[in-house]
Chimera marker file (.cmm) of the C-alpha trace (Angstrom):
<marker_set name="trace">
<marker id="1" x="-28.789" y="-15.685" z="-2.508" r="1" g="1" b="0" radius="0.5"/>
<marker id="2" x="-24.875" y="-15.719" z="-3.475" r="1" g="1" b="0" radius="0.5"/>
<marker id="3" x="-22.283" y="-15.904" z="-0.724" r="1" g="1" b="0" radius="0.5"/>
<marker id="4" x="-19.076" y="-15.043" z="-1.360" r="1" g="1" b="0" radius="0.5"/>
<marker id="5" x="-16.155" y="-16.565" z="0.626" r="1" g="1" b="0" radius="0.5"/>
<marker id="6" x="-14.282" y="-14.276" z="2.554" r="1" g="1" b="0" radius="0.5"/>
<marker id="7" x="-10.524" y="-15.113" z="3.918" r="1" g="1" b="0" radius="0.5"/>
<marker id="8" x="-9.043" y="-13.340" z="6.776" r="1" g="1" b="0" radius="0.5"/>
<marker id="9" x="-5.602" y="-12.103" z="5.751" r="1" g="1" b="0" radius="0.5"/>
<marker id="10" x="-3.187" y="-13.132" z="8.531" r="1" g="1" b="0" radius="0.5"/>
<marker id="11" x="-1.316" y="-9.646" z="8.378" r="1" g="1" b="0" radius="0.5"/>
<marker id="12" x="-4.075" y="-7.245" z="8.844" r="1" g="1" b="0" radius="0.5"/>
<marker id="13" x="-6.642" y="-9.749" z="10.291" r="1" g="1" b="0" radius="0.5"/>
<marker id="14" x="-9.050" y="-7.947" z="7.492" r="1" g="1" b="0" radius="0.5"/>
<marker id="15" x="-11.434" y="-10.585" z="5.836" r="1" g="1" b="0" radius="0.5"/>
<marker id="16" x="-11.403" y="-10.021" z="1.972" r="1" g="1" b="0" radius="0.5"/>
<marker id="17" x="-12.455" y="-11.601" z="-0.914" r="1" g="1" b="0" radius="0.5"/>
<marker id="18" x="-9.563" y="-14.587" z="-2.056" r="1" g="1" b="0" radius="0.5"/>
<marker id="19" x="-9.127" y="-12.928" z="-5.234" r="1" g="1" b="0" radius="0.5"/>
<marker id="20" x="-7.578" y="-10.036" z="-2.922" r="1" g="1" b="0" radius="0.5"/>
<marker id="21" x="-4.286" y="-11.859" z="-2.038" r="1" g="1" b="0" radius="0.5"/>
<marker id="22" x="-0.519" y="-11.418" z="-3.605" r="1" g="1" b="0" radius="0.5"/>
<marker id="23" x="-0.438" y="-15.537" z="-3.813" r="1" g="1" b="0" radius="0.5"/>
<marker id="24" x="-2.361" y="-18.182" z="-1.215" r="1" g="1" b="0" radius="0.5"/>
<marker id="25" x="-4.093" y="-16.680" z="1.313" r="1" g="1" b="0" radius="0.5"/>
<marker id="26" x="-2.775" y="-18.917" z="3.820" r="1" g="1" b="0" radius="0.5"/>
<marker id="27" x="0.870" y="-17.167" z="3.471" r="1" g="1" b="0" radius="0.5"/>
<marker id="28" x="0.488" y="-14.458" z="1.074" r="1" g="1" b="0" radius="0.5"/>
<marker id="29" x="-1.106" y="-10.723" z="1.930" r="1" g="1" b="0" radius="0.5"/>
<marker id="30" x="-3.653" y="-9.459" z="0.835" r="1" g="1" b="0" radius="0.5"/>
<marker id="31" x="-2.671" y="-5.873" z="-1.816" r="1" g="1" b="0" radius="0.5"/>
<marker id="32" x="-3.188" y="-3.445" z="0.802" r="1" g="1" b="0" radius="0.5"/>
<marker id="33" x="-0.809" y="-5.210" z="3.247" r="1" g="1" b="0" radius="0.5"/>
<marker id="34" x="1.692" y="-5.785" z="-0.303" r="1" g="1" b="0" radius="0.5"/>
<marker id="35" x="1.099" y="-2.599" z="-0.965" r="1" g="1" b="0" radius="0.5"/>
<marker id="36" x="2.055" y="-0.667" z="2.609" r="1" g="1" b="0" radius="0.5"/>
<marker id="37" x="4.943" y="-3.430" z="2.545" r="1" g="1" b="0" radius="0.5"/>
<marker id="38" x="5.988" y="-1.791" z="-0.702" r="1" g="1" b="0" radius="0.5"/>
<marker id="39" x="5.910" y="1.838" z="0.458" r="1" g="1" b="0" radius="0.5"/>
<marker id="40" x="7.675" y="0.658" z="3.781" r="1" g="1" b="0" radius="0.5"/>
<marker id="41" x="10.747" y="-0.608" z="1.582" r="1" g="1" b="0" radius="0.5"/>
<marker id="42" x="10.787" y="2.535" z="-0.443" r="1" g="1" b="0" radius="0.5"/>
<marker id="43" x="10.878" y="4.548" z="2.419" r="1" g="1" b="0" radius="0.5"/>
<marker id="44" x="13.942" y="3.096" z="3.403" r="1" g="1" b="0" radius="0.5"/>
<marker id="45" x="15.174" y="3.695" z="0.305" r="1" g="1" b="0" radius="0.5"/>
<marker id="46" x="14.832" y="7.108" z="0.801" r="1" g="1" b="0" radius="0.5"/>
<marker id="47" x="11.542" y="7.577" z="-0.741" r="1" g="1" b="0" radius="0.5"/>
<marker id="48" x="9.077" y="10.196" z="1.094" r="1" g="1" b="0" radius="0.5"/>
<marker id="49" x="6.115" y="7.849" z="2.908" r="1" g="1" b="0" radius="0.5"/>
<marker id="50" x="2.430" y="8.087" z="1.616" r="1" g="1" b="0" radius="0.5"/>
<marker id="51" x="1.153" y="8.124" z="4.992" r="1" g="1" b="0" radius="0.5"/>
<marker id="52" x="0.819" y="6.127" z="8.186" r="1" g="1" b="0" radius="0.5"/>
<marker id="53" x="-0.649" y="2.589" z="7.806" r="1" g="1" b="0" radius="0.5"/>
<marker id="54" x="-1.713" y="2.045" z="11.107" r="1" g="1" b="0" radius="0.5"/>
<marker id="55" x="-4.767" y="2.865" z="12.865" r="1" g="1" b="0" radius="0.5"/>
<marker id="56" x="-5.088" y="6.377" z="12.365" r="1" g="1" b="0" radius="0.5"/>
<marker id="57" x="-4.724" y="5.744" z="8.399" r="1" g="1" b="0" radius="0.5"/>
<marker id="58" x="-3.201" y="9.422" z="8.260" r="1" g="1" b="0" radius="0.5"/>
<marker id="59" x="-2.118" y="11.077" z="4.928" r="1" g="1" b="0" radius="0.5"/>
<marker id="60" x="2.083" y="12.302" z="4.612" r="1" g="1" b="0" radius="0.5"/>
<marker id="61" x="-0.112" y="15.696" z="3.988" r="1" g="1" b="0" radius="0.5"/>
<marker id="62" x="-1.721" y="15.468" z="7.564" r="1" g="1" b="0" radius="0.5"/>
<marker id="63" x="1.138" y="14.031" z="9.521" r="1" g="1" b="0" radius="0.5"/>
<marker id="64" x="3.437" y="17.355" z="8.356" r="1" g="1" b="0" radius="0.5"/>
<marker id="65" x="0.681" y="19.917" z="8.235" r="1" g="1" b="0" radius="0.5"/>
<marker id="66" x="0.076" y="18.182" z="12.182" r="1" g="1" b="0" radius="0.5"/>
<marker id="67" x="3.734" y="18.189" z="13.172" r="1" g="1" b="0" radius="0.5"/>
<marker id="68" x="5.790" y="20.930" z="14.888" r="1" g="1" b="0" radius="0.5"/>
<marker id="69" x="9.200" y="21.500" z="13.072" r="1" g="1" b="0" radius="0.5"/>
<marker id="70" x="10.314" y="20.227" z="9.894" r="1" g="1" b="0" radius="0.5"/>
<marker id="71" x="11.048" y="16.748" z="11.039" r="1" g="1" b="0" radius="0.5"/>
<marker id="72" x="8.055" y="14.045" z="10.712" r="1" g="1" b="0" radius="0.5"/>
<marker id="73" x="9.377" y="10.725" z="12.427" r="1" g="1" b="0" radius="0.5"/>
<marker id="74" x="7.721" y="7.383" z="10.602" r="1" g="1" b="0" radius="0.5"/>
<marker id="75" x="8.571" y="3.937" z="11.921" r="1" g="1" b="0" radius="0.5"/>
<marker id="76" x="9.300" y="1.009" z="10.317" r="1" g="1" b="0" radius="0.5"/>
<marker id="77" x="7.912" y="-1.739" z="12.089" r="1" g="1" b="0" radius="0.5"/>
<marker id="78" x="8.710" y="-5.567" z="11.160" r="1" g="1" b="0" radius="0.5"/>
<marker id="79" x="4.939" y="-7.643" z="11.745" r="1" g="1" b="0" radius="0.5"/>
<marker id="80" x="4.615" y="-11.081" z="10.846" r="1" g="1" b="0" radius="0.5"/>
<marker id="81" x="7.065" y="-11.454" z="8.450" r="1" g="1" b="0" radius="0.5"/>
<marker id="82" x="6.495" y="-7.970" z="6.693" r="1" g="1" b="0" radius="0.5"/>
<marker id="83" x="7.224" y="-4.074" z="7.186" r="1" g="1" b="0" radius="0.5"/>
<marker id="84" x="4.625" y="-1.460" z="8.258" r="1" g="1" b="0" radius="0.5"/>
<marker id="85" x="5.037" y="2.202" z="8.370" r="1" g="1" b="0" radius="0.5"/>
<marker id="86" x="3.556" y="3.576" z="11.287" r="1" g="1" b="0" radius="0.5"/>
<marker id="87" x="3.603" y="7.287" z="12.678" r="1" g="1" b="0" radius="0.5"/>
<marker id="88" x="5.040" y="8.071" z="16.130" r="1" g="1" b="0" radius="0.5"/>
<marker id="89" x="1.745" y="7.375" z="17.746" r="1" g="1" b="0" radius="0.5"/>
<marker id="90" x="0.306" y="4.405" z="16.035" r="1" g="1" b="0" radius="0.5"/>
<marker id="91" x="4.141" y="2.288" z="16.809" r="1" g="1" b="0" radius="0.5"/>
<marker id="92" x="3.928" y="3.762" z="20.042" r="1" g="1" b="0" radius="0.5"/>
<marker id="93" x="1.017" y="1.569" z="20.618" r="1" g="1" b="0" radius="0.5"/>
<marker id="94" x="1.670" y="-1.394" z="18.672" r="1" g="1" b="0" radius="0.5"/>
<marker id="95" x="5.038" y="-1.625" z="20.573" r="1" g="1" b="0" radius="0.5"/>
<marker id="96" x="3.293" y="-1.609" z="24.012" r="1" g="1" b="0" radius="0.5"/>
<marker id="97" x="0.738" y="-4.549" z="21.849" r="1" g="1" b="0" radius="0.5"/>
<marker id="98" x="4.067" y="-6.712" z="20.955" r="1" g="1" b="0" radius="0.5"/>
<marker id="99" x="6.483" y="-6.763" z="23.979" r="1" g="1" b="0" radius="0.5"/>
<marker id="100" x="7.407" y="-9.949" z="23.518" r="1" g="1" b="0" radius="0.5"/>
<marker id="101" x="9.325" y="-8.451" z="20.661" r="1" g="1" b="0" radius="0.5"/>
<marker id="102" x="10.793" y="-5.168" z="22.854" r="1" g="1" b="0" radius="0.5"/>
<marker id="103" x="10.727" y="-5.891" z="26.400" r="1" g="1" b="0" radius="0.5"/>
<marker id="104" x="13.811" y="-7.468" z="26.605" r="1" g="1" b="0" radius="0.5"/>
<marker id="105" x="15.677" y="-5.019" z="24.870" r="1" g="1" b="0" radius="0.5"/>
<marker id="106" x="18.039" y="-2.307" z="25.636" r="1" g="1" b="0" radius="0.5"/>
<marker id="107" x="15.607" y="-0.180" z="23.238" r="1" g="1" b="0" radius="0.5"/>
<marker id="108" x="12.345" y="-1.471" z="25.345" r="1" g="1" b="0" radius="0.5"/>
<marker id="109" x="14.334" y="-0.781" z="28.434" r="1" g="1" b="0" radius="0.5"/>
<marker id="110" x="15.099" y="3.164" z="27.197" r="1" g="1" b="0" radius="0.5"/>
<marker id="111" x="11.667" y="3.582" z="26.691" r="1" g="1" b="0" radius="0.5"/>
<marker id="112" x="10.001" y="1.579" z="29.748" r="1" g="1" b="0" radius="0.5"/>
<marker id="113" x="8.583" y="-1.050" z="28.046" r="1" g="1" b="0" radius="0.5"/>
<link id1="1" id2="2" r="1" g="1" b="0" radius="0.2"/>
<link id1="2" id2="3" r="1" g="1" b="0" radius="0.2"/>
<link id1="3" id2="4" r="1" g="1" b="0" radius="0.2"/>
<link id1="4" id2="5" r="1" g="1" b="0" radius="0.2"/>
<link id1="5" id2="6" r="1" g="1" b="0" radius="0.2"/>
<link id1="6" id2="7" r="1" g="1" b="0" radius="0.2"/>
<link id1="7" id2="8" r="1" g="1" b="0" radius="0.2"/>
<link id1="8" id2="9" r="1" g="1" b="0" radius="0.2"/>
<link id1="9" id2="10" r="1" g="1" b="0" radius="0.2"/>
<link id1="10" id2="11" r="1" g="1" b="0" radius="0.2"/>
<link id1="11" id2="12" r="1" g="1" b="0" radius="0.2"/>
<link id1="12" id2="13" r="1" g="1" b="0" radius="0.2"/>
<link id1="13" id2="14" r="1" g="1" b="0" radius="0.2"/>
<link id1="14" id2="15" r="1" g="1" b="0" radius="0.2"/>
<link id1="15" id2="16" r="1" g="1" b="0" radius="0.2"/>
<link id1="16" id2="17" r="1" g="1" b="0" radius="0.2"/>
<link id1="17" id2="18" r="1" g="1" b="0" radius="0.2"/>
<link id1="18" id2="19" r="1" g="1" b="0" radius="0.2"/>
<link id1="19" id2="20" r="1" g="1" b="0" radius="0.2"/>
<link id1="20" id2="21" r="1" g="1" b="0" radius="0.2"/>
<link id1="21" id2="22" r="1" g="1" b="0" radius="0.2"/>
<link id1="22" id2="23" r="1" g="1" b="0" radius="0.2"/>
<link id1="23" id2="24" r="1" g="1" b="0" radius="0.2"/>
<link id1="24" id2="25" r="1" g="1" b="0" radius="0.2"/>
<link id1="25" id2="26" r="1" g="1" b="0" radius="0.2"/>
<link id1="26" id2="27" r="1" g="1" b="0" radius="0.2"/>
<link id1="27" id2="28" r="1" g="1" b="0" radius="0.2"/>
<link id1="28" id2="29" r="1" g="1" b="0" radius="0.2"/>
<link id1="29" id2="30" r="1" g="1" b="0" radius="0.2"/>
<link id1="30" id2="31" r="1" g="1" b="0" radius="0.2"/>
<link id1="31" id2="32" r="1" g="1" b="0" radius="0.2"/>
<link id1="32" id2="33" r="1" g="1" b="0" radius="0.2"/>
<link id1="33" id2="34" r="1" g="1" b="0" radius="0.2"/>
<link id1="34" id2="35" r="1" g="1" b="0" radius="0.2"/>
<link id1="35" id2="36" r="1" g="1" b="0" radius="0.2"/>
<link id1="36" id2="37" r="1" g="1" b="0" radius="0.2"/>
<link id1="37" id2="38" r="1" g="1" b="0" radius="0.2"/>
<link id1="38" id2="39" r="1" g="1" b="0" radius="0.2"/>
<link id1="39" id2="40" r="1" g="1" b="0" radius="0.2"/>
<link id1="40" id2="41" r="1" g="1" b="0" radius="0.2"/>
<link id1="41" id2="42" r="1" g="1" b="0" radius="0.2"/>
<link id1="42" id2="43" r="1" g="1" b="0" radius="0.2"/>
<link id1="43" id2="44" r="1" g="1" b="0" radius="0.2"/>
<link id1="44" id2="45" r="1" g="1" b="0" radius="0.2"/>
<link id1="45" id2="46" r="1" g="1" b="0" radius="0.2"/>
<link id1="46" id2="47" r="1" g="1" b="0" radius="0.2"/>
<link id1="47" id2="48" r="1" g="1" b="0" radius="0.2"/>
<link id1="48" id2="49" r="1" g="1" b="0" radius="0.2"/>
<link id1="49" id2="50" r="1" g="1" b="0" radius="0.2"/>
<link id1="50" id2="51" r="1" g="1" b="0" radius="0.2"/>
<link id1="51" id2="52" r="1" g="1" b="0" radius="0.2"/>
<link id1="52" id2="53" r="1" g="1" b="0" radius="0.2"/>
<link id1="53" id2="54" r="1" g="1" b="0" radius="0.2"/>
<link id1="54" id2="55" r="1" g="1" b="0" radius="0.2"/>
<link id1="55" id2="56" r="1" g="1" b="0" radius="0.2"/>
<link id1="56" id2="57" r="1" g="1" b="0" radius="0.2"/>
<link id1="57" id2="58" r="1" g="1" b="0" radius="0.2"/>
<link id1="58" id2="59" r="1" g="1" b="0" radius="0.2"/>
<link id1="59" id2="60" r="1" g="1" b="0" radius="0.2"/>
<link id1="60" id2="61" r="1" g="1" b="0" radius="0.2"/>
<link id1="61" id2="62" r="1" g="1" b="0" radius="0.2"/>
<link id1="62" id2="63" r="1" g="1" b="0" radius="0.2"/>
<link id1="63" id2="64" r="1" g="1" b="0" radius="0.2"/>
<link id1="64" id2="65" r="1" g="1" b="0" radius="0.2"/>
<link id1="65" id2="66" r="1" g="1" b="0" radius="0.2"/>
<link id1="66" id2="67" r="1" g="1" b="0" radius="0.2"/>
<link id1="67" id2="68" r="1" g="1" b="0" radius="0.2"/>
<link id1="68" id2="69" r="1" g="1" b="0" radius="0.2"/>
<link id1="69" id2="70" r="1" g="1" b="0" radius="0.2"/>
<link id1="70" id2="71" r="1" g="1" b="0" radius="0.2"/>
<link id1="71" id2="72" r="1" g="1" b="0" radius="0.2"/>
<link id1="72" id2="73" r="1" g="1" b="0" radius="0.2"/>
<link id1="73" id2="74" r="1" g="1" b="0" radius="0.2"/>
<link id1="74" id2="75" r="1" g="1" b="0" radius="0.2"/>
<link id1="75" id2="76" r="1" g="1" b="0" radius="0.2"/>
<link id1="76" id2="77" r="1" g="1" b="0" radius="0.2"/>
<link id1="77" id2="78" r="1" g="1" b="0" radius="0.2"/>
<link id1="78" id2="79" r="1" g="1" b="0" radius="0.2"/>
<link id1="79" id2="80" r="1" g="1" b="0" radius="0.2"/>
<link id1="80" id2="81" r="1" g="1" b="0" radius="0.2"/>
<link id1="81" id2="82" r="1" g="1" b="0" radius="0.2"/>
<link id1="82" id2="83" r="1" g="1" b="0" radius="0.2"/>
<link id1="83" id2="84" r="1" g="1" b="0" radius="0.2"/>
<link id1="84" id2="85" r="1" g="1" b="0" radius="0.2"/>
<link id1="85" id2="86" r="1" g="1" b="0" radius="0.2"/>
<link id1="86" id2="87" r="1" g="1" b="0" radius="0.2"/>
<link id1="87" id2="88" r="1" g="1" b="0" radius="0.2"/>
<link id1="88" id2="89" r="1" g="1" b="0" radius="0.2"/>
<link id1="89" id2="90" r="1" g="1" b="0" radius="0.2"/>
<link id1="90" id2="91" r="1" g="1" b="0" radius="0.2"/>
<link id1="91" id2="92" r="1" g="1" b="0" radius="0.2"/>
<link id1="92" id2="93" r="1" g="1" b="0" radius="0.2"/>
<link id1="93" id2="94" r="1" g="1" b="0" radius="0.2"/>
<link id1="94" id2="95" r="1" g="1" b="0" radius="0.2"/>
<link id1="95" id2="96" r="1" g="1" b="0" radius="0.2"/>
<link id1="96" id2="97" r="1" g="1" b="0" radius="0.2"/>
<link id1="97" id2="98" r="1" g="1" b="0" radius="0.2"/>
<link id1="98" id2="99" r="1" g="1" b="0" radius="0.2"/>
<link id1="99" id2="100" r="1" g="1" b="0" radius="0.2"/>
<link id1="100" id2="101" r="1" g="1" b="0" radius="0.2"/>
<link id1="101" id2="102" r="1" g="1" b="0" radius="0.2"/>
<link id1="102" id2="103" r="1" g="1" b="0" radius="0.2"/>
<link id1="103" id2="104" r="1" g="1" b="0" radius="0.2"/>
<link id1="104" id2="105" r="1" g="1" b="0" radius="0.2"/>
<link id1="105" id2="106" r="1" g="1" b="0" radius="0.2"/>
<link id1="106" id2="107" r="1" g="1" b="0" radius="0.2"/>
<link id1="107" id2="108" r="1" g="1" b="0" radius="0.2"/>
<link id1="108" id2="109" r="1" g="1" b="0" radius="0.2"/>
<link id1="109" id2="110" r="1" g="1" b="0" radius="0.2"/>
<link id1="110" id2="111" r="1" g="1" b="0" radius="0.2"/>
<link id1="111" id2="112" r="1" g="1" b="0" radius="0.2"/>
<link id1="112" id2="113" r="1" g="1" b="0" radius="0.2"/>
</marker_set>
């Protein structure tokens, strides 16, 4: 019986394989973090967003076809030291999840965090 190691990537908590890391495990994320990092950055650059990498995991596709009005809102969210692009919902919750980052805020404060 082979075991494989498995390393838990500090960014998505996700245990993968080692050879599934940018660099070290122990600082580095794992592609799929890198990768949602990536798309994060390009948004900002004015690049349309592939989808929503938080829990929902929805496509750009689903969040339009979903969404009343032309206007989708995505968030960029900073978490642990990289960005994530999260729909309205999913950084709805992971704001409530991190208030010591927005509670004392004047944006945590507009939205009664």
């Amino acid at each position: 019986m082979n075991v494989l190691p498995r390393v838990r990537c500090r960014f998505c908590s996700k245990w993968r394989d080692p050879r599934e890391f940018v660099g070290p495990p122990a600082v580095a994320p794992c592609w799929d973090c890198y990768y949602w990092h990536r798309a994060a950055l390009a948004v900002l650059a004015g690049c349309a967003p592939p989808g929503c990498q938080g829990p929902c995991r929805r496509t750009w596709e689903d969040l339009r076809r979903d969404t009343p009005g032309e206007n989708v809102r995505m968030f960029v969210q900073p978490k642990d030291g990289i960005y994530q692009l999260l729909c309205g919902a999913c950084s709805d919750a992971y704001e409530r999840k991190r208030l010591d980052l927005y509670r004392a805020t004047r944006y945590g404060a507009a939205k009664g965090l």
